[in-house]
N, C-alpha and C positions, 0 to 999 in steps of 0.2 A: 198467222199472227205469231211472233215470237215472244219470245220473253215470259215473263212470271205468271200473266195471263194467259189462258187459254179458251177463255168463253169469249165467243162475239156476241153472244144478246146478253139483257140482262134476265130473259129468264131461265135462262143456261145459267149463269151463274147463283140465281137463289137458289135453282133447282138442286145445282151441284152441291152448293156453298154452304147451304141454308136447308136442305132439304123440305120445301112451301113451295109451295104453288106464288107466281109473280104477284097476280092477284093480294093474296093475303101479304104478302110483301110491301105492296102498295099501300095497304089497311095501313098498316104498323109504321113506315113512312109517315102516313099526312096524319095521323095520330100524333108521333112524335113534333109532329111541327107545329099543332096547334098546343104544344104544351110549351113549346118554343117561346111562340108568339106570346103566349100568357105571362112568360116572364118577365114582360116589359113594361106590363099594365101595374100602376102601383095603387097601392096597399092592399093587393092579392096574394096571402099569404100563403094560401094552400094549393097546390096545382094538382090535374087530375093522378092519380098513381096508377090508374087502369086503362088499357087502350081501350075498351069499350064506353069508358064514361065521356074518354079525349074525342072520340067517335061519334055522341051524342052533338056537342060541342060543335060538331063541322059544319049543322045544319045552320046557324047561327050568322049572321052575319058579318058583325063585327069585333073587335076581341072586348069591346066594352060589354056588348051583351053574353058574350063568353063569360067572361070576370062576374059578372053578376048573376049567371046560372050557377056558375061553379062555388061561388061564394055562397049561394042560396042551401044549395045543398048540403055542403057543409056539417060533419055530425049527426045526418042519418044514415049513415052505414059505418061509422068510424071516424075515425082523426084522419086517416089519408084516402080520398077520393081520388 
């Protein structure tokens, strides 16, 4: 392979890039996406701020029952969940 890259998998490249395991790569990934998804759901003002809470969230099935976990919560551990 030439050029800028030089990892063929991607877990060469967290390993390299990132120094994590692919694994916890993956965590942090679909974390990020369900805080994604939440942004679309309206008048859900506060979205999770911690990948562990975005994590809980995954089991969940829809982002409406998302929206209303996250909204529930809300102000027991702070302003930003």
């Amino acid at each position: 392979m030439s050029g800028r890259y030089s990892h063929v998998t991607f877990e060469e490249y967290v390993e390299q890039r990132w120094d994590m395991a692919d694994s916890r790569a993956r965590q942090l990934i679909l974390a990020a996406n369900v805080t994604d998804e939440l942004k679309s759901v309206k008048n859900l003002t506060v979205l999770p701020s911690r990948e562990s809470h975005a994590k809980e969230l995954l089991h969940l099935e829809s982002d409406n029952d998302r929206a209303a976990v996250s909204s529930s919560t809300r102000g027991r551990e702070g302003p930003n969940l």
